[in-house]
N, C-alpha and C positions, 0 to 999 in steps of 0.2 A: 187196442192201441192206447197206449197211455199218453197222461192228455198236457200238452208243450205249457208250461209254467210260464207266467206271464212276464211280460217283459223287463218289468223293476222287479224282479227276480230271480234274471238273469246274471251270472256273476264270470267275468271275463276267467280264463285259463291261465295261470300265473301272477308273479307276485305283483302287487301292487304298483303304480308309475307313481313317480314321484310327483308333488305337488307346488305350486309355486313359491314356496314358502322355502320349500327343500331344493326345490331347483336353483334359486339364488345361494345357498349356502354351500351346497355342492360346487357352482359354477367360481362360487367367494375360495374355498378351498382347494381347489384346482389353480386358481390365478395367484393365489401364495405360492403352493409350490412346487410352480413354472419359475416365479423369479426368487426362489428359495433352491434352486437344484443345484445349481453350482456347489452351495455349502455344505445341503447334505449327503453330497457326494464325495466332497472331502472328507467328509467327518465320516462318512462308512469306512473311506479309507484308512485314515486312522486310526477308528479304532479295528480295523480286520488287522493293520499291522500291528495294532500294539497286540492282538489274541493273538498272533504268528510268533510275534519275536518279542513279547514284555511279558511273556506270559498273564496275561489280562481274560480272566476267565468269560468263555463268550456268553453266559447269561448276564453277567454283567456289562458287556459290550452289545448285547439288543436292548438291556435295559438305558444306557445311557443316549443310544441312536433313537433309540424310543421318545426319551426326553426332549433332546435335539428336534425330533418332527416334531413336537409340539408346542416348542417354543416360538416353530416358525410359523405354527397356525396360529398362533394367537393376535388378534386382531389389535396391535399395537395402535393403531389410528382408525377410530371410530366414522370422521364424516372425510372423505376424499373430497368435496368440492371446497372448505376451508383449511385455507392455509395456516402453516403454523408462524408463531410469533418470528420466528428465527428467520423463513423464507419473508415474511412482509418487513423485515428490517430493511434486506435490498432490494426494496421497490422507493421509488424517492413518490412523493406524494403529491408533486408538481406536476409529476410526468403521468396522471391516472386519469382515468379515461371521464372522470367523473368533472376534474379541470379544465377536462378539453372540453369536454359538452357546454361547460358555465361560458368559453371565451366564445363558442360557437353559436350561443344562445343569446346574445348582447345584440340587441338593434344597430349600434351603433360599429363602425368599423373600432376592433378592437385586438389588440398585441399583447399576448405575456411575455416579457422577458426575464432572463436568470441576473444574475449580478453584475456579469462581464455585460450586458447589454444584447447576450446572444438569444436569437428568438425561440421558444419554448414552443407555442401555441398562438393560433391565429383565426380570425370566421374568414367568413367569405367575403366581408363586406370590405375587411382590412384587404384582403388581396385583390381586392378590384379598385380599390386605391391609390395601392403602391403593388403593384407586379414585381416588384424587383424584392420583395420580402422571402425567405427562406426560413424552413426551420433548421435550428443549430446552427444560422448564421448567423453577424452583425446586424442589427437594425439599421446603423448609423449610416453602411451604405447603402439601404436601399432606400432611404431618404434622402428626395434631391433638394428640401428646402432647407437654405442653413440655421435660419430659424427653429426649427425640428431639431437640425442635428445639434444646435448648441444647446439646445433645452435638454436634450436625450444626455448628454457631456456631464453634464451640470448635476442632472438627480443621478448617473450613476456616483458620480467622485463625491455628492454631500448623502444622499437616500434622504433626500428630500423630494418634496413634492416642486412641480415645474410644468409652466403653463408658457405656449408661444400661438404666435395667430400668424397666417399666413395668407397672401392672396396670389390662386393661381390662374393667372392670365388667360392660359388657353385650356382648350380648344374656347370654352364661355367661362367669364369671371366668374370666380369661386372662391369663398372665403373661408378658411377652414381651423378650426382651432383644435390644438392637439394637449391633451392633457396626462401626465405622469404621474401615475402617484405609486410611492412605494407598498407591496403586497407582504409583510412575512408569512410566510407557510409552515406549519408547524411539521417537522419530520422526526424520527426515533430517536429515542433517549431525549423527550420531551426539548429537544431545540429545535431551533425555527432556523429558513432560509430566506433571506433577501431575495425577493425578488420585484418586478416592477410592469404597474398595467397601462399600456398606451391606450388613450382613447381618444377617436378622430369625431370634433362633432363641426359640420356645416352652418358653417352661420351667417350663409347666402339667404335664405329668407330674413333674416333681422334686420341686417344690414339694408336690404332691397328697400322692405318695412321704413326705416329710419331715413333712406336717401329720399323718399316718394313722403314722409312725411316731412322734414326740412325744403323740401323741393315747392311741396304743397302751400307753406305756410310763406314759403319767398317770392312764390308765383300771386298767391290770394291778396297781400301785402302789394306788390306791386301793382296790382290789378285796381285795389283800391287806390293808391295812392296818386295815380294820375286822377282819375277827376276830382277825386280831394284838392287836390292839387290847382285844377282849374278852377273850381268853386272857389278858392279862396283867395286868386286872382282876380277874377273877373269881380269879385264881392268888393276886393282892396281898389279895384279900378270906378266902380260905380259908388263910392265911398268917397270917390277923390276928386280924378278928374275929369268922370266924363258925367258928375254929381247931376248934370243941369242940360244933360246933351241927352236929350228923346231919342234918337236914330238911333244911339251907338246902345244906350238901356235895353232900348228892344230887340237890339241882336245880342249884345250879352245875356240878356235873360234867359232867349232861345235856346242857346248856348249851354248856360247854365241847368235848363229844364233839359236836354237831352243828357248831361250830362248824370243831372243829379238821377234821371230813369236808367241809365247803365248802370250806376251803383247799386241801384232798387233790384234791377235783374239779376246781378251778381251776388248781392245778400240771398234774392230767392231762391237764386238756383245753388247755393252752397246751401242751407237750409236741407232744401230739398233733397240733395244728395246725403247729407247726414242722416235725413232719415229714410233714406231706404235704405243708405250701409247697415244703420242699425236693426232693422226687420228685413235685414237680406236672408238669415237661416231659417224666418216662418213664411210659409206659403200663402197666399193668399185663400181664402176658399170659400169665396161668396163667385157665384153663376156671373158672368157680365157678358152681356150682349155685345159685341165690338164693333158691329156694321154701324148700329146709329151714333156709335161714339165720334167714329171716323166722317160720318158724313157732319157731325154738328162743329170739328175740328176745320171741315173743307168749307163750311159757311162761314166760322170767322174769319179767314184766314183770305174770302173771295176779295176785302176793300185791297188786302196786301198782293193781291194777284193784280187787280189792275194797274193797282199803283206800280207793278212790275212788269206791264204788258204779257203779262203769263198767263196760257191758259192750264187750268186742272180737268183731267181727263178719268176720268173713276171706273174702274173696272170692280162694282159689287155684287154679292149675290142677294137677291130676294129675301132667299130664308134667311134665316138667324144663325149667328157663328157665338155657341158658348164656349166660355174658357173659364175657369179660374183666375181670377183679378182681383184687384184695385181700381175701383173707376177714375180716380184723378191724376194715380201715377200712367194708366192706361193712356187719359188723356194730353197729359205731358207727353207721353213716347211720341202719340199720333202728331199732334203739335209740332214738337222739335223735328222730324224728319220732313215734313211737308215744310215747314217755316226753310228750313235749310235750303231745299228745294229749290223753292221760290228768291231764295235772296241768292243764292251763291248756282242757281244753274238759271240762271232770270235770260241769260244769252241763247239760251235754246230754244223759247218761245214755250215751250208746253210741258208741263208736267204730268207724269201719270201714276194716279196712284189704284191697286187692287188690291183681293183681297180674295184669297181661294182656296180651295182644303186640297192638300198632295200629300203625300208618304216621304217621312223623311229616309235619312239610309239605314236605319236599323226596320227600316219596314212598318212602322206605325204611323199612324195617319196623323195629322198638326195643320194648323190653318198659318198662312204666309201674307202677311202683309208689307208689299211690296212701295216702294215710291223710288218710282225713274226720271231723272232729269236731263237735258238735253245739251249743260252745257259745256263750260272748258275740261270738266272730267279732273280727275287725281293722281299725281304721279305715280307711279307705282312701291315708291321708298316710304309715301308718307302712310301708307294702307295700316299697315301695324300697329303704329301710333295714332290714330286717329281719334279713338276713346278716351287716351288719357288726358288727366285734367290738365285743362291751359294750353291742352298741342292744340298749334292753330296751322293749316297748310301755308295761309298766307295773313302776317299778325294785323297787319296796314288795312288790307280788305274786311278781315272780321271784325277790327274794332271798325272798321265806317259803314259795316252793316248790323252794329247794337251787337257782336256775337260777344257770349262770355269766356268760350273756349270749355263751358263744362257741357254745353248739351249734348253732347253723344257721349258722354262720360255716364250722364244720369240716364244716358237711352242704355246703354249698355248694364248698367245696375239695375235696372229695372227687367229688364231681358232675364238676368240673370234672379232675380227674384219669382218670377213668373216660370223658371224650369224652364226657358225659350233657349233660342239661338239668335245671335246679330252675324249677318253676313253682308258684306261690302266690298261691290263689286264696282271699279272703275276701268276708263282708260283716257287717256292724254285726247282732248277733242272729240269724246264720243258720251260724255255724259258720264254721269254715278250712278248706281243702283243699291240701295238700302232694303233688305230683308231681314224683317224681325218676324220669327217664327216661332208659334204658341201651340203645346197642348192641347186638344179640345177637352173641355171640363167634365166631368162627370155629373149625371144629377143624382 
């Protein structure tokens, strides 16, 4: 039996299969001509008739058909996915997909328009703006402020550049400023086209920024200027005529020492607040203990509990609550919420203050220090405002109880320095409740 030749030595039965090389040139060859058959089916025609009836000798009529197929195999365009100069002349270059990407890439709400004002390109930001924008429509009317529209009027009739500010009322005031500038775009046979970029930028924080600082600087001014004010009365009175009069001295004096201590509290606590606005974006990251902060807060504060027939009621834990802090801004926090307590809920008879580890609502664990008061409670309109500087619920009672109108302004920068929470919780004749909630610290 003779013996089966090894397997890479086996050679298949027939000619060769073609390779990939030859399969593309084959496949290339065949797709010429398919869309080549029309013509050289005319041209066999012709020339069979011109060999019929012109007498056209037929080796010279396979020799000329002959030519004919190879004209049409000749690979006249080398790469199919590049177009030629002649097809990208009418493509305008405004309208490419590369333009749209850049308006749709813009943070800010943003509009191309063509010369008439008609809209080319637009993001998402621009249609969640104005809804009423279309493409290859007018700008003009889907803009309902006429501010906008007269700006829009203006750069198309000069191709200038045009700026308008606008505030829109509802649903929450919003200030928005729209800006125009003209684009040329260069298109074939090296000219360009006008065309023009709306840009929408909000400038509800600036403004916010700018009313909260004028507001600040007329509230502070104010603040001071009353017991300025008194100080330099009672000084022009005990100067004059009541120069020799003992009784009336020692009640203006009085007078004038609580007065001249309000201004003292009001430079501290403006101070104060300055400087945690400006170490509000570093964290603190020294360990502080807060249990004995709290308790050395409720000991100075016991002469201001009697003198308000209040009693402090402490809910603490034994162990140790670390956190990440500041001990003196720490002690200010614990300070001003108990102080408040005691001066503005003094009709309740008792306050309570704790302090206990719970899980907030993302599920991680924070210690809560709580202070409850028992007395006329908070309307429910002033809740909001309560932080900011100079809100007072009632101006009459907080200035005749020493307040500045900043301490829950710096309780709340301080909250927010610390990664906490401020939650404030009232009702009309049921008392307030103050919870500043902290991290526990890592060691």
């Amino acid at each position: 039996m003779r013996a089966r030749p090894p397997e890479h030595q086996i050679r298949p039965i027939g000619p060769p299969l073609p390779g990939p090389a030859e399969s593309s040139w084959l496949a290339l060859w065949s797709d010429r001509l398919r869309h080549s058959a029309i013509v050289l089916l005319m041209a066999g025609l012709v020339l069979a008739a011109m060999v019929l009836f012109a007498g056209l000798a037929p080796a010279r009529a396979v020799a000329g058909f002959i030519c004919i197929v190879a004209a049409a195999l000749v690979p006249w365009r080398l790469h199919n996915a590049v177009d030629t100069r002649e097809e990208q002349l009418g493509v305008n270059p405004v309208h490419t997909a590369v333009v749209r990407a850049v308006v749709a890439g813009m943070p800010d709400p943003a509009v191309l328009l063509d010369r008439a004002g008609r809209v080319i390109h637009l993001n998402a930001a621009a249609a969640q703006l104005a809804p009423a924008l279309r493409a290859n429509e007018f700008a003009q009317f889907a803009l309902r402020s006429p501010e906008f529209v007269t700006a829009l009027r203006e750069a198309i009739a000069t191709a200038q550049p045009r700026r308008a500010t606008y505030l829109d009322p509802v649903p929450v005031e919003r200030w928005l400023e729209l800006i125009i500038t003209p684009v040329p775009v260069p298109t074939a046979f090296d000219g360009t086209e006008q065309c023009m970029l709306m840009t929408f930028h909000d400038q509800t924080p600036l403004r916010r920024v700018e009313e909260m600082r004028v507001d600040f600087v007329a509230n502070a001014s104010h603040e001071l200027r009353t017991p300025l004010a008194a100080l330099s009365g009672f000084i022009d009175t005990l100067l004059g005529p009541a120069r020799d009069d003992a009784k009336a001295r020692e009640r203006f004096l009085g007078i004038m020492q609580t007065q001249a201590k309000r201004m003292a509290r009001l430079i501290d606590d403006l101070l104060s607040l300055s400087r945690v606005e400006l170490s509000a974006h570093v964290r603190p990251d020294s360990l502080v203990d807060i249990v004995p902060l709290i308790r050395q807060v409720i000991e100075g504060l016991e002469s201001l509990a009697k003198e308000r027939q209040v009693v402090i009621e402490t809910e603490l834990p034994a162990e140790a609550a670390m956190i990440a802090g500041d001990r003196e801004e720490l002690l200010r926090l614990f300070e001003n919420l108990i102080e408040n307590a005691l001066k503005y809920g003094a009709s309740g008879g008792r306050v309570n203050v704790s302090l206990a580890s719970a899980a907030s609502a993302e599920g991680t664990s924070e210690y809560r220090f709580v202070v409850r008061d028992f007395g006329p409670g908070i309307a429910p309109e002033h809740l909001p405002r309560l932080t900011e500087r100079f809100y007072r619920v009632d101006v009459g009672d907080s200035r005749a109880q020493g307040g500045t109108g900043l301490g829950l302004s710096l309780v709340k920068h301080i909250v927010n320095r610390h990664r906490g929470r401020l939650l404030i919780e009232s009702m009309l004749n049921k008392g307030a409740t103050f919870t500043a909630c902290f991290p526990p610290g890592k060691s």
